[in-house]
C-alpha positions in Angstrom: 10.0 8.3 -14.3 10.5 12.4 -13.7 6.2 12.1 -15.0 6.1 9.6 -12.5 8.0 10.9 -9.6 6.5 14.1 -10.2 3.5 13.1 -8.6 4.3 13.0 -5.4 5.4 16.3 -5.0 2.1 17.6 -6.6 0.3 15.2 -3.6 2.6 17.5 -1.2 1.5 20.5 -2.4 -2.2 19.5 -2.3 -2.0 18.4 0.9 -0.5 21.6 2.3 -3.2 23.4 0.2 -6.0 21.8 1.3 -4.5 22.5 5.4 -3.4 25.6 4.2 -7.0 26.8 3.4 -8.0 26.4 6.7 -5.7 29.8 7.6 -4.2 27.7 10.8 -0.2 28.2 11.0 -0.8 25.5 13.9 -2.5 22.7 12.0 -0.3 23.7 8.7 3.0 23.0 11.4 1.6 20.0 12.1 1.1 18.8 8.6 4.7 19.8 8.2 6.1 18.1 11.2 4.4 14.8 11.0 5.3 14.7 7.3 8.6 14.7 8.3 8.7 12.0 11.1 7.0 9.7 8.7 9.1 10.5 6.3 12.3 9.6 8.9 10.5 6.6 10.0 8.9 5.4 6.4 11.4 6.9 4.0 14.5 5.0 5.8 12.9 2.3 4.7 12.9 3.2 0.9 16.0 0.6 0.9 13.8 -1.7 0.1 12.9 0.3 -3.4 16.7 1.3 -4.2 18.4 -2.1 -3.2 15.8 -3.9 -4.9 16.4 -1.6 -8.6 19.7 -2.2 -7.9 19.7 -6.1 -8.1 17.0 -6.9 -10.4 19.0 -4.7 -13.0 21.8 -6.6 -12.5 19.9 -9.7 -12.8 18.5 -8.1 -16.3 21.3 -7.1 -17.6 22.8 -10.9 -16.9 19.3 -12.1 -18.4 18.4 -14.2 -15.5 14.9 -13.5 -15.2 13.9 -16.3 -12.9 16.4 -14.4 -10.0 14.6 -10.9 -10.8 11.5 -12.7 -9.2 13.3 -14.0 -6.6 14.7 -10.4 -5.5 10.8 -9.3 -5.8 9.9 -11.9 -3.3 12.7 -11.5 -0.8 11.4 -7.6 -0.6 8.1 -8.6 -0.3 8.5 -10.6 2.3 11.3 -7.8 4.3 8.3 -5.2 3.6 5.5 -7.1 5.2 7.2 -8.0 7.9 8.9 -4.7 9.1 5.1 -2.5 8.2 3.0 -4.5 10.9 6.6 -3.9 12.9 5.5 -0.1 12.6 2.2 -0.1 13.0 3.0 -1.8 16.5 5.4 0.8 16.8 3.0 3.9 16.2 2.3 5.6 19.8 6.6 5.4 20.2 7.2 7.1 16.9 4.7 9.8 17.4 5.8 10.6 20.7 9.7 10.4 19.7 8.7 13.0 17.0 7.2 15.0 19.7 10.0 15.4 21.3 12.1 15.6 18.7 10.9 18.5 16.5 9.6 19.9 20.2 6.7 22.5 18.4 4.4 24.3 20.6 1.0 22.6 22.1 -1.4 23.2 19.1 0.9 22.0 16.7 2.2 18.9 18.5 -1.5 17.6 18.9 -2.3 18.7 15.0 0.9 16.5 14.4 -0.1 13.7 17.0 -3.7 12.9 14.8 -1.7 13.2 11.9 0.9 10.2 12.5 -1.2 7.9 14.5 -4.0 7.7 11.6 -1.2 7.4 8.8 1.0 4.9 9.8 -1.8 2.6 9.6 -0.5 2.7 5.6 3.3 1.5 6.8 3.1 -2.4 5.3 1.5 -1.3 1.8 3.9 1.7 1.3 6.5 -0.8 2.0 5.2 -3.3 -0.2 4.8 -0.3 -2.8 8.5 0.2 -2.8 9.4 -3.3 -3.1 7.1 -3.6 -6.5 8.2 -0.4 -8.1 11.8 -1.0 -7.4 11.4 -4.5 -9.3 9.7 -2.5 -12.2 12.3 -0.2 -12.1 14.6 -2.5 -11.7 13.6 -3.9 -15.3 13.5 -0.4 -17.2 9.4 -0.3 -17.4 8.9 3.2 -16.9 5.6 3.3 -18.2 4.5 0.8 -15.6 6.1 2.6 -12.6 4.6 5.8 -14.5 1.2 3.9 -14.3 1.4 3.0 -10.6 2.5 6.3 -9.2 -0.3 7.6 -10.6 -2.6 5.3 -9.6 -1.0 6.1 -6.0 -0.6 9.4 -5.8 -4.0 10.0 -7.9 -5.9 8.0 -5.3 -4.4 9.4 -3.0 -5.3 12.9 -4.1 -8.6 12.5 -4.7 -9.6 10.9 -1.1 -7.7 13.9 0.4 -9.4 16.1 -1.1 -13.0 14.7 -1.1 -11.7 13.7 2.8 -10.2 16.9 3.8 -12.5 19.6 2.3 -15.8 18.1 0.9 -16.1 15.9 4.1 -15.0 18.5 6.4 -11.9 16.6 8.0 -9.3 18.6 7.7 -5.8 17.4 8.6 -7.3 13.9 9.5 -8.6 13.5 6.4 -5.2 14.1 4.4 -3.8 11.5 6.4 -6.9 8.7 5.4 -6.3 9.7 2.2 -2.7 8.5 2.3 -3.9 5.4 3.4 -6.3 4.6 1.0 -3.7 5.7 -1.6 -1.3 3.3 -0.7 -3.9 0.6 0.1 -5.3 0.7 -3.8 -1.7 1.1 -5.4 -0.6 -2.0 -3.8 -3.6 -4.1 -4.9 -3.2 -2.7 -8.0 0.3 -4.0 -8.3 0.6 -6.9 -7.4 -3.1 -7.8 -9.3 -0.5 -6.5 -12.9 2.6 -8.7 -11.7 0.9 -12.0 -10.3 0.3 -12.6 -14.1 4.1 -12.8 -14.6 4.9 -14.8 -11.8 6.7 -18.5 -11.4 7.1 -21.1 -9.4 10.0 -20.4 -7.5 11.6 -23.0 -4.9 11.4 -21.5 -1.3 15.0 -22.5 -1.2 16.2 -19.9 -3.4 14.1 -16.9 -2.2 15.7 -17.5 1.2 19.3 -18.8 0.1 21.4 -17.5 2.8 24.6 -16.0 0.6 21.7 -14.2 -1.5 19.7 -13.3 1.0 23.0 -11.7 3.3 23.9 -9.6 0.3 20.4 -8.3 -0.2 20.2 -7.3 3.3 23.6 -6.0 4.2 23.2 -3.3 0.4 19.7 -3.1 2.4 21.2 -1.6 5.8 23.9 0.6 4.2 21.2 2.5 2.1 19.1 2.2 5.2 21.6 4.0 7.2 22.1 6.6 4.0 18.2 7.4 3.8 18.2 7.7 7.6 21.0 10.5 8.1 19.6 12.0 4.6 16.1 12.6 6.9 17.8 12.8 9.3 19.1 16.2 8.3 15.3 17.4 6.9 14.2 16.8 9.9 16.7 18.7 12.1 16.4 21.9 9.6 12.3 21.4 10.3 13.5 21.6 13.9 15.7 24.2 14.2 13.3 25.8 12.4 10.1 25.4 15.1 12.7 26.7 17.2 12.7 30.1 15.3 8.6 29.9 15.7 5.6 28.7 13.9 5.8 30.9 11.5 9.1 30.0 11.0 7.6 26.4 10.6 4.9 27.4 8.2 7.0 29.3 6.0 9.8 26.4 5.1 6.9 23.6 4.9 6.0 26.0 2.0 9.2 26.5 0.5 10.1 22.5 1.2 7.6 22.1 -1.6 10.0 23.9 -4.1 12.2 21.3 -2.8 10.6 18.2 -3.6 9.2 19.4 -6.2 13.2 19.6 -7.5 13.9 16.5 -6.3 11.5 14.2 -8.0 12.4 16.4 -11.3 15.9 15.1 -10.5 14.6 11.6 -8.9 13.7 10.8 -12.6 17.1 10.9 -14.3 18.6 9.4 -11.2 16.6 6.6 -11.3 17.4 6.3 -15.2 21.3 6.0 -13.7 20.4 3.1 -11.4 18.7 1.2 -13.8 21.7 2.0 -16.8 24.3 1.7 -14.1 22.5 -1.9 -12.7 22.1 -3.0 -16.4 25.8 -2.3 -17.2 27.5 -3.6 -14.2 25.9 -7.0 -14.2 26.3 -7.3 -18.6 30.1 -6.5 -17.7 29.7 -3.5 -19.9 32.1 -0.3 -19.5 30.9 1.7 -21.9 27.5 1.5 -21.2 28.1 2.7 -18.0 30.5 5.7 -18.7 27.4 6.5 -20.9 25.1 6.3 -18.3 26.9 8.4 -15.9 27.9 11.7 -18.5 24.1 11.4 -19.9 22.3 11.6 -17.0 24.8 14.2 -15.4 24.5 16.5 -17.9 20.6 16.4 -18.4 20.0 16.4 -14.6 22.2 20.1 -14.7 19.7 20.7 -17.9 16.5 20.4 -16.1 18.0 21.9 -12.6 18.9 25.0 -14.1 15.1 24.5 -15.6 13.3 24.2 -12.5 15.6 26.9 -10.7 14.3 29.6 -13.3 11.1 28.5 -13.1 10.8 29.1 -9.3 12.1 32.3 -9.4 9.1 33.2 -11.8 6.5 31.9 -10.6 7.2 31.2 -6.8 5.3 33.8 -5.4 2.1 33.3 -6.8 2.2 29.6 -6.3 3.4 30.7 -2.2 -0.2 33.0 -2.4 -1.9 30.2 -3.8 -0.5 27.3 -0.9 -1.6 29.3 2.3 -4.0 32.4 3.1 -2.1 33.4 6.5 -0.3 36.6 5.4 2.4 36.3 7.6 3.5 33.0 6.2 3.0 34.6 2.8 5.3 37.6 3.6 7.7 35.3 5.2 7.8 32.7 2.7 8.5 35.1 -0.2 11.2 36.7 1.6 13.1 33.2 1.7 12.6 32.5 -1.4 15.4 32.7 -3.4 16.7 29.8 -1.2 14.7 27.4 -1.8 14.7 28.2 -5.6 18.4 27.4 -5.8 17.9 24.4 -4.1 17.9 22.1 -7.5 21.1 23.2 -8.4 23.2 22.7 -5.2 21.1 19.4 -5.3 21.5 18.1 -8.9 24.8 15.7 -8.4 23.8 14.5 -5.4 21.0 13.2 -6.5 22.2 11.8 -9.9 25.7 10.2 -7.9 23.1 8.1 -5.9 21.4 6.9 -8.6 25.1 5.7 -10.4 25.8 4.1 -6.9 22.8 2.7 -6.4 22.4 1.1 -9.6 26.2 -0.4 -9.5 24.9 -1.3 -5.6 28.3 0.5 -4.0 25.9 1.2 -1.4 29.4 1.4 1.2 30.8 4.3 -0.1 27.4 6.2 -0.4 26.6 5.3 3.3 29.7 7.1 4.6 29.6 9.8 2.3 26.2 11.1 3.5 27.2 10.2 7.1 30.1 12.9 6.3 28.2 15.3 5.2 25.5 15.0 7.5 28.3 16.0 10.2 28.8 19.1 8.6 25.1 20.1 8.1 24.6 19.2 12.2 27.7 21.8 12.6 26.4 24.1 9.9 23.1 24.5 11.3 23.6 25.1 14.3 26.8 27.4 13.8 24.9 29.6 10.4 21.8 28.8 12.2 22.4 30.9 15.7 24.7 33.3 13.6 21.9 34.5 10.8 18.6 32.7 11.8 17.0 31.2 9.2 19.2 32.3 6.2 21.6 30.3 7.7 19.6 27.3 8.4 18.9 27.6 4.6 22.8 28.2 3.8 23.8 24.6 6.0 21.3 22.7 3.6 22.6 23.9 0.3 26.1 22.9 2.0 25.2 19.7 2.6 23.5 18.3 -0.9 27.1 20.4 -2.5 29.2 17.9 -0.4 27.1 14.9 -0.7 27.6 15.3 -4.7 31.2 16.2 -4.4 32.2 13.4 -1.8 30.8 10.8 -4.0 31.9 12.3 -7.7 35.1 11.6 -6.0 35.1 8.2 -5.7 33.6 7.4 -9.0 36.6 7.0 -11.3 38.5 4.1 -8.8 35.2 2.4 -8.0 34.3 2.2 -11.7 37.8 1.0 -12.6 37.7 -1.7 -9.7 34.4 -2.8 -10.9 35.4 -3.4 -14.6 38.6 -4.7 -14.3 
């Protein structure tokens, strides 16, 4: 799953590279700012994926295949329903992100063209993240390896064929998103229809089922919405230090996800042991599952951190050809190249939670420390510019690790009593 997840962050950084090469901070902005509302709006609800890993492993570990299937379906039909939702929705979220991130006039029309043509993807990314969190759900990393690729691939190849060989430019990123998500979604559903059974209406919408699929649905809802919630106020505060500003942190963001889908890989490892563990009843297992991917998530952070203090500059060169997003960029580095580490138990802590589907105590944990990133950024923000705005974001992902490392040991020993 890190091969897997690993591809998204490499469609980031081609995306950004193919605007990039048209030397327009502006339309570069853009592509940053719209990223991030649809990431806000789309990536709130990646519930759908974690809840529905969460359940199905519990379902395998029990060995009731018949109610993984069921789960599959209920997210199905959540995820078709809430994408035309958005797509209904698209002039209100593009102008809420407007106003929002508030960037200057190039850059909120660059942004503008940029949401309206890719939220025409919203039901098949939501129906993406209802299949792979049903593959995950079941350990088949090779699958969710195969479809990821087959997304991100497609993707890739339509944005770049779009976007530079076509001549479209940020428009043609965002069509290639589209037909990246359009293909992988055939795709899946053509591998998994050959698995399927005939299962009674009845049960896909039993109402005691169906209340505790939503209810673990809102809580991680709410816990991805103040998680980009927090991106996109650090993108805002930094417009507000100029476009250059802008620029320069959509570059170094990369380092970031690039990081996090490293770590993404071991945490989803933790949600599928954790799942698998809670519903065999199995203590061990799980104590196993925690220490393992803990320690080997610190193993590949530390990694990634060196890695990016080698070879950050040339791959900052090689995103964008404005030399004053270079200069800036590189200066800010070492930020962004520590980012894996302050990140590392965060991210593996919401795997464990996830996977166990104590999705309660992970809600009000980020919503804790997404009060002190709002106070942080703004307080280390007008204090030392953007070194601050940098500072509040390592903060945050420290306390978000902390907070919920905390509550482990009495949630584990209510849970296996």
């Amino acid at each position: 799953m890190t091969l897997a997840y690993l591809t998204t962050p490499l469609l980031g950084i081609v995306d950004t590279a193919i605007v990039g090469q048209l030397g327009d901070a502006a339309l570069l902005g853009g592509l940053a700012a719209g990223a991030i509302v649809f990431d806000v709006v789309f990536n709130t609800f990646n519930s759908l994926r974690s809840s529905t890993t969460g359940l199905v492993a519990q379902a395998h570990g029990r060995g009731d295949c018949e109610e993984e299937q069921t789960i599959l379906m209920r997210s199905v039909a959540v995820a078709a329903i809430v994408g035309i939702a958005l797509i209904l929705l698209t002039a209100v979220v593009a102008t809420f992100g407007i106003w929002f991130i508030s960037p200057e006039p190039r850059v909120a029309e660059a942004m503008h063209a940029y949401i309206a043509i890719r939220m025409l993807a919203a039901p098949f990314t939501l129906l993406n993240f209802s299949i792979l969190g049903y593959v995950l759900g079941r350990g088949e990393g090779g699958l969710g390896l195969a479809l990821q690729v087959i997304l991100n691939g497609t993707n890739i190849g339509l944005s770049l064929f779009l976007g530079l060989h076509m001549g479209w430019g940020l428009e043609g990123v965002a069509w290639g998103t589209v037909g990246g998500e359009v293909t992988a979604t055939l795709v899946g559903f053509a591998i998994l229809s050959r698995r399927f059974i005939r299962v009674p209406a009845s049960r896909v919408f039993h109402f005691a089922a169906l209340a505790r699929m939503m209810a673990l649905n809102v809580d991680i809802m709410v816990r991805s919405f103040a998680l980009l919630a927090a991106y996109a106020l650090f993108t805002r505060q930094g417009a507000q230090l100029g476009t250059v500003t802008l620029a320069a942190n959509a570059v170094l963001l990369n380092f970031f996800l690039v990081a996090g889908y490293f770590l993404d890989g071991f945490a989803t490892a933790a949600e599928q042991l954790a799942g698998r563990a809670v519903g065999a009843r199995h203590l061990r297992a799980f104590r196993r599952a925690v220490g393992l991917t803990v320690l080997w998530g610190f193993v590949l952070a530390g990694t990634a951190t060196a890695v990016f203090f080698l070879f950050g500059g040339p791959f900052i060169r090689f995103v964008t050809t404005a030399e004053e997003v270079r200069a800036l960029a590189i200066a800010y580095l070492p930020w962004a190249a520590l980012i894996a580490v302050s990140g590392v138990l965060a991210f593996e802590m919401d795997g464990i939670f996830i996977g166990a589907t104590w999705s309660r105590d992970m809600r009000n944990m980020m919503l804790v420390s997404l009060a002190v990133f709002v106070l942080c950024a703004f307080a280390l923000g007008n204090a030392f510019g953007n070194h601050g705005l940098w500072a509040a974001l390592h903060l945050f992902l420290v306390i978000r690790g902390l907070s919920l490392l905390a509550i482990l040991p009495r949630r584990t020993r209510e849970t296996f009593a």
